[in-house]
Structures are given as C-alpha cells and as structure tokens.
C-alpha positions as CSV (number, residue, x, y, z in Angstrom):
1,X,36.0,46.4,43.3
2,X,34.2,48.8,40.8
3,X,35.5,50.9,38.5
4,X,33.6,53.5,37.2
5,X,34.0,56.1,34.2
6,X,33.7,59.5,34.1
7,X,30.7,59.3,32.6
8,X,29.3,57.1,34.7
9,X,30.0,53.5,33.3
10,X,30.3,50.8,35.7
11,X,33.3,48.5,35.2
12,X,33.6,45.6,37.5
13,X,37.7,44.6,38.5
14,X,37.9,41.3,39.8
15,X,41.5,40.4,41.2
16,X,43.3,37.8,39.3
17,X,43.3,34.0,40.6
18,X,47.1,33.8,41.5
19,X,46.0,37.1,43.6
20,X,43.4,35.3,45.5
21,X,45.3,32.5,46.1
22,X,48.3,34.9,47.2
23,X,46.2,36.7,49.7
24,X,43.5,34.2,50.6
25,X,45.0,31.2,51.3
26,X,47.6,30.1,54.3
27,X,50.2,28.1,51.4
28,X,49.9,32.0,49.2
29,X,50.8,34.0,52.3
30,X,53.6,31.8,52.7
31,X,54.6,32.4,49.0
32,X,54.1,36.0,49.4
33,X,57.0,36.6,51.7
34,X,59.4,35.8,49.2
35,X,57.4,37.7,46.4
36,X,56.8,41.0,48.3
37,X,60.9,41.3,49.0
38,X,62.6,43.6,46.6
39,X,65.4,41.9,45.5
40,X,62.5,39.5,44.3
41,X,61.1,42.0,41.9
42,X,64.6,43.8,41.1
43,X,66.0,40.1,39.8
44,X,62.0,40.0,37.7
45,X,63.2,43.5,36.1
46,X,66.6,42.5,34.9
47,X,64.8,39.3,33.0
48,X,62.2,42.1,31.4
49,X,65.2,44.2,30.4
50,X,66.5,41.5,28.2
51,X,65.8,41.9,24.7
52,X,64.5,38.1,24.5
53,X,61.9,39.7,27.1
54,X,60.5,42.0,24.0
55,X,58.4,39.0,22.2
56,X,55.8,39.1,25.1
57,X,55.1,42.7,25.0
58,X,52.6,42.4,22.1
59,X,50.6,39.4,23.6
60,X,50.7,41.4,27.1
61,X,49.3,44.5,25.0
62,X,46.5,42.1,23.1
63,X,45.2,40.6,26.5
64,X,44.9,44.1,28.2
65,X,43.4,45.5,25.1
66,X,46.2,48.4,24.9
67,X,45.5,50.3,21.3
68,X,49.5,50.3,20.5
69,X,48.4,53.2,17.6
70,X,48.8,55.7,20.8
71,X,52.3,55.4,21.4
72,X,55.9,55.7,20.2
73,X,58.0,51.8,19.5
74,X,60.2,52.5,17.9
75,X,62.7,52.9,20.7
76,X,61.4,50.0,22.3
77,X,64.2,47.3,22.4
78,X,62.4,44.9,26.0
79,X,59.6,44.6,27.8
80,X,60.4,47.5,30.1
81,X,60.9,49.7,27.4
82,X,57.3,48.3,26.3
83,X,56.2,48.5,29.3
84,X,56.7,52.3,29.7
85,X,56.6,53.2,26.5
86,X,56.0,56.8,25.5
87,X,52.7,58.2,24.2
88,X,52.4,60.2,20.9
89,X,51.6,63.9,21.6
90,X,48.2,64.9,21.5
91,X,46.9,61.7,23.2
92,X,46.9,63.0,27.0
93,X,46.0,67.1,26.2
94,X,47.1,69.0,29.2
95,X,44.5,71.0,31.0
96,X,46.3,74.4,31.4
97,X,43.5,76.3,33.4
98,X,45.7,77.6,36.0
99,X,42.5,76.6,38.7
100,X,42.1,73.3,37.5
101,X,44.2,70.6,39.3
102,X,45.0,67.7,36.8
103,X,45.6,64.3,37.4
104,X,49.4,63.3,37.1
105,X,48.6,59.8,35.6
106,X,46.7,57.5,34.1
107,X,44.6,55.8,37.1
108,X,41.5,54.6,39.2
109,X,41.0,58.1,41.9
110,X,39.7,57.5,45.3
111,X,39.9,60.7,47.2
112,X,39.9,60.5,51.1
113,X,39.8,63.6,53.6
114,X,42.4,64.1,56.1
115,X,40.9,63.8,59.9
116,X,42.0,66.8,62.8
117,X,44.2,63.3,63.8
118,X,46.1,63.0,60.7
119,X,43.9,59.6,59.7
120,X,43.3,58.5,56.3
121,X,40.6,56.0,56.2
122,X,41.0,54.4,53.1
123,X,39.2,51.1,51.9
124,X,38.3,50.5,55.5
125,X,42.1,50.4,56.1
126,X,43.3,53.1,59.0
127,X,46.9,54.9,58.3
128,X,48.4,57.8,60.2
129,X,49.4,60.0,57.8
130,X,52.9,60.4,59.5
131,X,53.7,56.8,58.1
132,X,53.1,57.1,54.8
133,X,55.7,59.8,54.7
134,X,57.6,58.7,58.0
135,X,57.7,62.8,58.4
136,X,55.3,63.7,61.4
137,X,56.2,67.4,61.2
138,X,55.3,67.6,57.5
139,X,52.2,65.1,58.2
140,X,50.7,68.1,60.0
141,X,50.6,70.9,57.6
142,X,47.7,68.6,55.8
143,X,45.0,68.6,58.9
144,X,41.7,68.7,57.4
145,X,43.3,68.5,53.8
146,X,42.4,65.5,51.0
147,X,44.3,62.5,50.0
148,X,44.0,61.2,46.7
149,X,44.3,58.5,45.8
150,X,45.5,57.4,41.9
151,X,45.8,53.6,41.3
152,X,48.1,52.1,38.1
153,X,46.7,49.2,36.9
154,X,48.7,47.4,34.2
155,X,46.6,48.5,31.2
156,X,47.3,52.5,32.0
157,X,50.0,54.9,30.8
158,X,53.2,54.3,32.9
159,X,54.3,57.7,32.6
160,X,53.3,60.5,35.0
161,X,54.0,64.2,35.2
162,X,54.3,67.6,37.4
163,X,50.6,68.7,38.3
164,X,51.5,72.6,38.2
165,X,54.3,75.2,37.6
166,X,56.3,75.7,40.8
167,X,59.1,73.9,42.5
168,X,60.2,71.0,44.1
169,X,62.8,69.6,46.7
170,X,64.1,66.7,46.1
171,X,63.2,63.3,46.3
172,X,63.0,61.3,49.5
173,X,63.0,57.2,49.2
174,X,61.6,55.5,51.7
175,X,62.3,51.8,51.6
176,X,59.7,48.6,52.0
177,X,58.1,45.6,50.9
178,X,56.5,45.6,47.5
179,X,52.8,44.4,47.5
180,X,50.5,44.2,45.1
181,X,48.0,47.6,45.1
182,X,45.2,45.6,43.5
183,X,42.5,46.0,46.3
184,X,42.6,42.6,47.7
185,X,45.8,43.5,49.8
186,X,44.1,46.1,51.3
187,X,42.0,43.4,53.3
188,X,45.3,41.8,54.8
189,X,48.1,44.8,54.4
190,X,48.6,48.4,55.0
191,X,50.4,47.9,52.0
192,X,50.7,52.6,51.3
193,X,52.7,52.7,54.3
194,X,54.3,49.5,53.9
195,X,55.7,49.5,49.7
196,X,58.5,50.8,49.1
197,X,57.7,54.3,47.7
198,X,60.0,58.2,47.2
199,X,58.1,61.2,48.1
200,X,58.8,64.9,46.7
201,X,57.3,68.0,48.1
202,X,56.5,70.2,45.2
203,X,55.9,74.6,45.8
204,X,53.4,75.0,43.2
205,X,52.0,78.1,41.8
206,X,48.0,77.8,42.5
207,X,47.5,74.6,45.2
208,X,50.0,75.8,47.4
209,X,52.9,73.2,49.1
210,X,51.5,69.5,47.7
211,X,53.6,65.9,48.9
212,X,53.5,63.7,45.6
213,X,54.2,60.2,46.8
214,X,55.2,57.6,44.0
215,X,54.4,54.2,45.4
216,X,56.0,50.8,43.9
217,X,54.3,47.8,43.9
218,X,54.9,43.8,43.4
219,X,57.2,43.3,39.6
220,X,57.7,46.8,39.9
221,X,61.5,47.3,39.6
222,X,61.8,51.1,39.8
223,X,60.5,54.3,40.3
224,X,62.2,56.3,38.1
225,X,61.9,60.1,38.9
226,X,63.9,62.7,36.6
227,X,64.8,65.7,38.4
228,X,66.1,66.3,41.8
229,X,65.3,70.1,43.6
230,X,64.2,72.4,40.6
231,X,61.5,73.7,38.8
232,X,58.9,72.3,37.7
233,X,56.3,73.2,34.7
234,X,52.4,71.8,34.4
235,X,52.5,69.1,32.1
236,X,56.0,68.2,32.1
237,X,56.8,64.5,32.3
238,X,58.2,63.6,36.0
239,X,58.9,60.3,35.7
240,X,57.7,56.8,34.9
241,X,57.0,53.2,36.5
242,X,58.7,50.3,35.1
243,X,56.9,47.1,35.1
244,X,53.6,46.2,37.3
245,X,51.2,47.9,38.9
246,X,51.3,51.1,40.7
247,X,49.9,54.1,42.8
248,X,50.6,57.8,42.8
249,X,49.4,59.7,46.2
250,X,49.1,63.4,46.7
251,X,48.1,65.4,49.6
252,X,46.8,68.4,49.0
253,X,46.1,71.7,51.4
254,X,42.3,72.7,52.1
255,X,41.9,75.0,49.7
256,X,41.9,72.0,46.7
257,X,38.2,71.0,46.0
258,X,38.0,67.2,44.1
259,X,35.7,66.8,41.5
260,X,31.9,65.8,42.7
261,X,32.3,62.3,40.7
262,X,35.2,61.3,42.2
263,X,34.1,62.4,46.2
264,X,30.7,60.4,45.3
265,X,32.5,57.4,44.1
266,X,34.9,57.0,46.7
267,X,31.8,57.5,49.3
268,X,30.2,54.4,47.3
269,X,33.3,52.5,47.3
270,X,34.1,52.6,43.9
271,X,37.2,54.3,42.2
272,X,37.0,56.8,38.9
273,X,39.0,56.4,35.7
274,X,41.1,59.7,35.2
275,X,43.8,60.6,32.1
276,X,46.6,62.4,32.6
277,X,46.5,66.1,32.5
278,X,42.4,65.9,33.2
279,X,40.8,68.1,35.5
280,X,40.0,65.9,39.0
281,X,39.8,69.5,40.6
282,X,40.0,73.0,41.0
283,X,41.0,75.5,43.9
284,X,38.1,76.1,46.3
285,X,37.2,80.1,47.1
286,X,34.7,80.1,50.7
287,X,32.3,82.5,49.8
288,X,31.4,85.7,52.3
C-alpha cells in the first residue's frame, strides 16, 4: 500500500510479517479466529493497563519514531495511558474556517463516493452501506454522498475530535470481530462492516446531518467516546482509541467537496496523510 503526503511524498507501508502470516497462510487464519474475538483483545488491554506495562512505551515510541516532545507524560502511569496520550496545545491547530471540513484525526484518507445503490467500493472490497451502520433507513439519506475514509495506524495521534459546531445524538455500538485495518485484511475480510465499531450522528452547523463511525480494530480494547446526545463545538476532543490500530468513517451529504489530493490518491490507490483539525474539504456551492 502507498502512503502519500500532502505534498506529494510517496511513503511505501508494507504489512508486518506476523500480518502476512495471519492473513496469508491456512495455520494464521486458524490463529486469527481466536485473535479477532474481543474478549481476546479486552484480556491484551487489561495487561497494557498494568503499570509494569509502562517500561515498553518508550521502546514502542523509538521504533515508530514518535517525537515524545509533542505530548503531555506526565499523567502517563501504563502503556494505555502512553498509548493515548495527550498532545501539547498548539501541535494539531484547528482550522476554524466555518467552510472548511477538517479531519477528526490523525490518519491515512481514502475518500470513496456513495453509488444511487448505497455501495461503497472501497479497496476493491463491495459494502452496502446499510451494513456498516446496520440502519437502512439512515443508509439512504447519503445516496450519491462521499465516504471517507480515515485509517489509525499505530504511529498517529489516538485522540480524535468533533468536526464542526452542532449537535449530536447519542452513540450507537454495534458489536463484531476485531480485525486488523492494515490493508492486507481487506483482501480476505469485509472487516468495516465486520469490527466491532459505535456510530453517532452529529447535526452540524455547515455540512449538514454527518454519521461519524468509530471503528475498533485487533489490540484495540476500547473506543472511548465522551459525551452522549449534546452539543458539540469544532475542535473539541470527542474521544480517543486505546491501544492498536484504528479507523474513523464519516459519511457526508452531497454538498461536502474532498480535497483534489485526496480524490486523486484514492483514484490511484494510494491513501493521504491528514492532521487533525486540517482542511480535507470544504462545502461545495453548484454554480448557475
């Protein structure tokens, strides 16, 4: 899979070997079915909440090349903690144009249009967008709309918050399975419609109704969201991922535009590096 930045630079992500074996091999599939079961990665997170868990937190953060000068430790009593630690202010500037859409997290963006059928084509994998949010009724007020796309790998900001002023209803969880979301389980998997993931509908002020969908992933213990229905206010921390990787989805209406780089990528099979609180978009006005 390539990675590109927003300026262009091409990083190459290659899965990790106990991936391939995992996915590629007949003896890893076997494996994987005790792995992917959540009580799996719920007894992993009670071992990283341990204080002895703390000591690997700074060879984790060397090996992934995390500058620790960003963020706040002294809280930080475990891995978890580590893990989703809190970043300094300053280091992920909100964009408060009230047309820009930002990005809620740290991720890799793929953005993917909505068909007249409600189907998401997304790294040659076909969902129906009814089963990512097992709500059909809902699933059709995003016809012809986008999906994006925003994928946590382990090196990224753990933290994520509300995209715009507004709203919000509250959380819905949706049990399941807990793959990886590297992309080699999207050659085996349907793995969006298949984690484990909590989805919130959130009113917002300029992009109209938007579905936020938190997804978990394999070692991911929790999705930890904040706030049940209330309002919401651009920039404002929403919650956080504890350990492993992750994805954040959002469907938006027609009237959201995604930025050219990101479309293009996506159309070349490569995903984009956004920040937090960066513009990945911006309403779209049809002219005369």
């Amino acid at each position: 899979m390539q990675i590109r930045s927003r300026d262009g630079k091409i990083i190459e992500s290659k899965p990790l070997k106990s991936q391939r074996f995992l996915y590629n091999t007949i003896l890893g599939r076997l494996i994987l079915k005790a792995l992917i079961k959540p009580s799996f990665s719920t007894k992993i997170g009670k071992r990283l909440d341990s204080p002895k868990s703390l000591k690997k937190s700074y060879k984790f953060a060397k090996k992934n090349n995390i500058n620790l000068d960003d963020f706040i430790l002294d809280d930080v009593k475990c891995f978890n903690d580590f893990f989703s630690r809190k970043i300094k202010d300053g280091k992920r500037p909100i964009d408060i144009t009230p047309s820009h859409l930002i990005s809620p997290c740290d991720s890799k963006a793929s953005a993917y249009r909505i068909d007249n059928d409600l189907i998401l084509n997304i790294k040659n994998s076909k969902y129906k967008l009814k089963n990512l949010i097992n709500n059909e009724q809902l699933a059709q007020s995003y016809i012809n709309g986008t999906c994006l796309v925003l994928r946590l790998c382990v090196d990224d900001y753990h933290r994520y918050c509300y995209i715009d002023d507004g709203t919000k209803e509250d959380n819905v969880f949706i049990p399941g399975v807990l793959h990886t979301v590297n992309p080699i389980a999207l050659d085996h998997y349907k793995i969006y419609s298949q984690n484990q993931r909590e989805y919130t509908i959130l009113h917002t002020k300029n992009f109209g109704d938007v579905v936020q969908i938190e997804v978990g992933a394999m070692m991911v213990g929790k999705i930890v969201n904040y706030d049940g229905a209330s309002e919401i206010k651009r920039g404002v921390e929403k919650g956080k991922f504890l350990y492993g990787g992750s994805t954040i989805i959002l469907l938006l209406n027609q009237n959201v535009k995604i930025d050219d780089d990101i479309v293009n990528n996506t159309k070349d099979g490569a995903e984009t590096i956004v920040k937090m609180g960066e513009k990945i978009g911006e309403i779209y006005e049809k002219s005369n």
